[in-house]
C-alpha positions as CSV (number, residue, x, y, z in Angstrom):
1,X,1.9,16.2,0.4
2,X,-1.7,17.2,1.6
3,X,-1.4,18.1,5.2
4,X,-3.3,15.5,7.1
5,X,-5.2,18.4,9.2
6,X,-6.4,19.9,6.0
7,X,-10.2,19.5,5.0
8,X,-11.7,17.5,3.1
9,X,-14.4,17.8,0.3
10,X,-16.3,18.4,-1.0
11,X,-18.5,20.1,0.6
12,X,-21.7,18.8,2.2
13,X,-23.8,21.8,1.4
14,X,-22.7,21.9,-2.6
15,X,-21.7,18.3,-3.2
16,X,-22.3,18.7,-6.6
17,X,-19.1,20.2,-7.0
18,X,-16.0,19.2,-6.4
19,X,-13.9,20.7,-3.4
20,X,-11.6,21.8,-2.8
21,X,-10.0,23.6,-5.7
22,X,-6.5,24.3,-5.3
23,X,-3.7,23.3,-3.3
24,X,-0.6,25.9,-2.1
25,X,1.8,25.6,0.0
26,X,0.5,25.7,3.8
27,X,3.4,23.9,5.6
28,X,6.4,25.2,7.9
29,X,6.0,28.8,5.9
30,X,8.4,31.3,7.1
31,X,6.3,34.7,7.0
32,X,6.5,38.1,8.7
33,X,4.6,38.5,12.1
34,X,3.3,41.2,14.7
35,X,6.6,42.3,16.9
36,X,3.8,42.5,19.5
37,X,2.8,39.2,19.6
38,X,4.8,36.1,20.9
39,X,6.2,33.5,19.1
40,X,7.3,31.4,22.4
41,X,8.3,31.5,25.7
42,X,10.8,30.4,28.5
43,X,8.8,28.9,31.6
44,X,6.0,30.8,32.5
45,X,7.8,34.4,32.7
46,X,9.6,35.0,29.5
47,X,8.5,36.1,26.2
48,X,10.4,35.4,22.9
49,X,9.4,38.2,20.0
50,X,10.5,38.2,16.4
51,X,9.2,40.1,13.2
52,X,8.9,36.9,11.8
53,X,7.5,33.0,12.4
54,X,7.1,29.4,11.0
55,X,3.0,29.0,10.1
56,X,1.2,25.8,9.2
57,X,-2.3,25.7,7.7
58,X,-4.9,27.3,5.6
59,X,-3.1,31.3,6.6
60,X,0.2,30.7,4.6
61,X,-1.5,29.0,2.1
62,X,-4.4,31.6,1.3
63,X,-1.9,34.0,1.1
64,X,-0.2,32.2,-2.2
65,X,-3.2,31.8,-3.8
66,X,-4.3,35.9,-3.5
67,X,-1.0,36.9,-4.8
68,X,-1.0,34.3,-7.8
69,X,-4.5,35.6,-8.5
70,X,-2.8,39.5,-7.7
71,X,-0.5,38.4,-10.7
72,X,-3.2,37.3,-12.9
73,X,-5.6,40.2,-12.6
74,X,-2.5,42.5,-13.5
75,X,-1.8,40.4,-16.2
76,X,-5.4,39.8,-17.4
77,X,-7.5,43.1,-16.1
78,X,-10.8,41.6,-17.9
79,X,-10.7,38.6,-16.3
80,X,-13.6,37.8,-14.0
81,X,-13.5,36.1,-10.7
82,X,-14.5,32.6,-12.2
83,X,-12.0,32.6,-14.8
84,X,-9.2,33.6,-12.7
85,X,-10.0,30.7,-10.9
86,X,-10.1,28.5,-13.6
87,X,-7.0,29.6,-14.7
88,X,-5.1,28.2,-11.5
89,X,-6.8,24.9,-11.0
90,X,-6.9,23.8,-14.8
91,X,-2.9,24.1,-14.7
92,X,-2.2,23.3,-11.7
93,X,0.4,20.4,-11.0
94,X,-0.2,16.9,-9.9
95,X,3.5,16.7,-9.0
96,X,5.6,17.5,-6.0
97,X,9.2,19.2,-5.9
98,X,10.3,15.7,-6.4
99,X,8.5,15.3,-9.3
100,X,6.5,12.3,-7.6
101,X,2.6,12.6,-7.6
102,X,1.0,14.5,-4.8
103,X,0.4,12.1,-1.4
104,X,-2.5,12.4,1.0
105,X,-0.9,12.9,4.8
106,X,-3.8,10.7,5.9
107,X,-3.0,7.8,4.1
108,X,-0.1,8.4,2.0
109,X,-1.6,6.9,-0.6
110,X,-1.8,9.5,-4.1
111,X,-4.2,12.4,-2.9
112,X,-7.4,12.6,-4.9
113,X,-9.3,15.8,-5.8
114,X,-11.4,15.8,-2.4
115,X,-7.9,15.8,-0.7
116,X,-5.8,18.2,-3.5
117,X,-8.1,19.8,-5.3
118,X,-7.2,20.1,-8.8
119,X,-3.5,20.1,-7.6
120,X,0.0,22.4,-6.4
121,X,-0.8,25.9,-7.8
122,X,1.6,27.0,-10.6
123,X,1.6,30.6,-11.1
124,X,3.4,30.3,-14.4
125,X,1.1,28.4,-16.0
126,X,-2.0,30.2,-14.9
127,X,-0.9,33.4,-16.6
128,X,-1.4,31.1,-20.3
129,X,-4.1,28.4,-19.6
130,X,-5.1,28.1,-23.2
131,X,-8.8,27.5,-22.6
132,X,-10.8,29.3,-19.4
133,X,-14.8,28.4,-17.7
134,X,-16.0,31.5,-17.1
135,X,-19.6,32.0,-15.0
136,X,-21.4,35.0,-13.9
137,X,-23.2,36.3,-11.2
138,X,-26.3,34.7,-12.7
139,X,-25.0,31.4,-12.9
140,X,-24.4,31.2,-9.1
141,X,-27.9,32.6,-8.3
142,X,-29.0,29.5,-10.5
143,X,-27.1,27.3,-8.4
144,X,-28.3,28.6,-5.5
145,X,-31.9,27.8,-6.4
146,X,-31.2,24.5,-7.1
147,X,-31.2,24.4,-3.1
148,X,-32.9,27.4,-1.9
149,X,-36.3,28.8,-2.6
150,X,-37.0,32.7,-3.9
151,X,-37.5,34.2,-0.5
152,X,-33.9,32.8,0.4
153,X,-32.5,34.1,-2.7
154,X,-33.6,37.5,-2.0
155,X,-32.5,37.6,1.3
156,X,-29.0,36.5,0.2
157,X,-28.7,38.5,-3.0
158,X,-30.7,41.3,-0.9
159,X,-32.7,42.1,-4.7
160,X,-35.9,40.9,-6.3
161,X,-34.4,40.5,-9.6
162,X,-33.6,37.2,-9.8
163,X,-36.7,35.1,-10.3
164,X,-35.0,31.4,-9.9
165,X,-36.5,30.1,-13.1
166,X,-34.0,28.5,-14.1
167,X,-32.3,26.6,-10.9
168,X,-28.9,24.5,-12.4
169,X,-26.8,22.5,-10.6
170,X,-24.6,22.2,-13.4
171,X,-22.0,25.1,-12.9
172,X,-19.6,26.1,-15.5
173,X,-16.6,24.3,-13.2
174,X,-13.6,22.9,-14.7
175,X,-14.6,19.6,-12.7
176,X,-16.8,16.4,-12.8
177,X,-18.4,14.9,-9.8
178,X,-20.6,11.9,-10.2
179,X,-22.3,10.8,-6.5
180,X,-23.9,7.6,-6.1
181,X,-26.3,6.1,-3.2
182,X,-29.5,4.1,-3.4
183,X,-31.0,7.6,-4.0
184,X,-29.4,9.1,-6.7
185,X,-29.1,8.5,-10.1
186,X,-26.4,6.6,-12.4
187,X,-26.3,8.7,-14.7
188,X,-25.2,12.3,-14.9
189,X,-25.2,14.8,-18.0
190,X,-23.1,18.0,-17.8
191,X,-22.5,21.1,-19.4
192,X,-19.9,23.0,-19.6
193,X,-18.6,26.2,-21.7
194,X,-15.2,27.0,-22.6
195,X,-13.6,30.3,-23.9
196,X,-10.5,30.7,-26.1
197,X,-7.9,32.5,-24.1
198,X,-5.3,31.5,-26.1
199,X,-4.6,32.3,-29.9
200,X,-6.6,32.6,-32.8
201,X,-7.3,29.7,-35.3
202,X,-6.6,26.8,-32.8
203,X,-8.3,23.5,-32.4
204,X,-8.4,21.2,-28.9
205,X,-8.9,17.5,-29.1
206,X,-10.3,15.5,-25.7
207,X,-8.3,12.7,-24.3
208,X,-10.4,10.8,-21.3
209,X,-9.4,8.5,-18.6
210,X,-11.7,7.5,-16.3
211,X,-12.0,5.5,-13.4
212,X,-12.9,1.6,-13.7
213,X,-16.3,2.3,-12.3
214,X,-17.1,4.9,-14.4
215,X,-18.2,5.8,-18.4
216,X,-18.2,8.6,-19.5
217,X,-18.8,10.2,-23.5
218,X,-17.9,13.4,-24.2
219,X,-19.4,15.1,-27.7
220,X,-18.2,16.6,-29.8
221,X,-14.2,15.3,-29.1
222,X,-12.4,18.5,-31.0
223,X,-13.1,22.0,-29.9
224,X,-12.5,24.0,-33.4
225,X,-11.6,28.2,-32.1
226,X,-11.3,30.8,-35.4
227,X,-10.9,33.4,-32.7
228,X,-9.6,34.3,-29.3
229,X,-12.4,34.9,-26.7
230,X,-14.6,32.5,-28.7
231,X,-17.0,30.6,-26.4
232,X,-17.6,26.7,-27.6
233,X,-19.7,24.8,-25.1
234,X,-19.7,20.7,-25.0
235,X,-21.3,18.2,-22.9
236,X,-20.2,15.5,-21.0
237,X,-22.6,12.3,-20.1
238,X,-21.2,9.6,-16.9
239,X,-22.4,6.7,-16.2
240,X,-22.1,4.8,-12.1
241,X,-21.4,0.9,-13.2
242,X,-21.0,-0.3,-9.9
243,X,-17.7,-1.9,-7.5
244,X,-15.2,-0.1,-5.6
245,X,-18.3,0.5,-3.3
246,X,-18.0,3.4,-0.7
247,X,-14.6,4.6,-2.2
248,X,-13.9,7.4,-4.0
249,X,-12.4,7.5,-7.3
250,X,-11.0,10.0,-9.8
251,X,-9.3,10.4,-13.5
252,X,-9.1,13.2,-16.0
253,X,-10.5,14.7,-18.9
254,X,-8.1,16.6,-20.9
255,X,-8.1,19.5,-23.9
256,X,-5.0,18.9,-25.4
257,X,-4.1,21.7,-28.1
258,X,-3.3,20.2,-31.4
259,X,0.4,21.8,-31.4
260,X,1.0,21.0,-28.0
261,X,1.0,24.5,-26.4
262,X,-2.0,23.9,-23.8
263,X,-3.4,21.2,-22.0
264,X,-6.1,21.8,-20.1
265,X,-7.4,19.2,-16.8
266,X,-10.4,19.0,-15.9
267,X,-10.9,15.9,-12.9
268,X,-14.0,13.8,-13.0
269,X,-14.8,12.3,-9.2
270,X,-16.7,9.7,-8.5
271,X,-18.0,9.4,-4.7
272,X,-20.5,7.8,-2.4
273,X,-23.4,10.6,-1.7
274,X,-22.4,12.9,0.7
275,X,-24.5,15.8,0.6
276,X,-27.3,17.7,-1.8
């Protein structure tokens, strides 16, 4: 279950993707602590130490995610950042210990993206996702000047090498987010690329499920890979058709391998406007 103190997405300065990514567990985590530092006391004049305490929150769950990601660095040295990341939220589950789906703690209703992420971290999955989205450095300066001008870039980058001519707010995320308001527009085209991090000769057919208020066409449907590290790229068009006003909604594309080996999530929100 999502904590009900945990935040929220996504996030009202990037809306245009979806937030948070991941999920770990954050709740009653029994962890080594400071001998120094209390963990209670007895009135007002007594002090209870212990080299270790019960934490709630974001700490105990940060702290699975870096070691997972630890793991799959050692595992995969060559990986970048981006497609380490991708490598835990594509597989994460949408399950709990009870094998029921995920609740939000706020309404305890089935936790959506905004509330989960892409779902409960599994480490063993993430060290063989089958397909990865990788980005560069470039790819989040072109994000950033969708929103930002070149002086701003510069002073965040601290260089004069990136120019901004080509300002994208369509990241290479394994996610979807279509926002609608009187001001935006009902239909959004993405991009994304994929790379191969599975074997050689392998082919990935999409399966879609969508919400009601939602369509959406992905081209072309099979992902054909002679080659491990091969990059294929494919495009995904959604379209707002109105109802279920003010509520947010969410469903799934999915890369299914032909033999069954990898599936590969990728979530596709759809939210009233609530940022840029």
């Amino acid at each position: 279950m999502v904590m009900k103190s945990s935040s929220r997405g996504t996030s009202y300065g990037f809306a245009s993707i979806v937030k948070p990514d991941i999920m770990a567990p954050g709740s009653l985590i029994l962890g080594v602590w400071n001998p120094n530092i209390s963990v209670a006391g007895i009135r007002s004049n007594m002090s209870l130490y212990s080299d270790y305490y019960i934490l709630s929150g974001t700490s105990p769950a940060t702290v699975h995610v870096a070691g997972v990601t630890a793991l799959l660095k050692a595992t995969h040295p060559n990986w970048s950042p981006a497609a380490l990341r991708s490598a835990i939220v594509t597989t994460a589950n949408l399950f709990d210990n009870s094998y029921n789906r995920i609740l939000d703690g706020k309404s305890y209703r089935k936790a959506n993206p905004l509330a989960m992420g892409l779902g409960l971290i599994n480490p063993n999955k993430a060290l063989d996702p089958g397909l990865i989205y990788d980005a560069t450095s470039h790819d989040y300066v072109n994000l950033l000047c969708s929103y930002l001008n070149s002086k701003q870039i510069s002073e965040i980058t601290r260089s004069n090498n990136y120019s901004c001519a080509n300002p994208s707010k369509n990241l290479n995320y394994p996610s979807f987010i279509l926002l609608y308001g009187n001001s935006k527009p009902k239909v959004r085209n993405f991009e994304r690329i994929v790379t191969n991090a599975g074997k050689d000769s392998t082919r990935y057919k999409v399966v879609v499920k969508t919400p009601k208020n939602i369509v959406v066409v992905v081209r072309p449907e099979i992902l054909v890979f002679e080659r491990k590290n091969e990059k294929i790229s494919y495009n995904v068009t959604s379209q707002y058709t109105g109802g279920e006003y003010k509520r947010v909604s969410s469903r799934k594309i999915v890369w299914v391998e032909e033999n069954g080996e990898h599936t590969v999530r990728n979530p596709i929100v759809v939210s009233p406007c609530i940022g840029g």
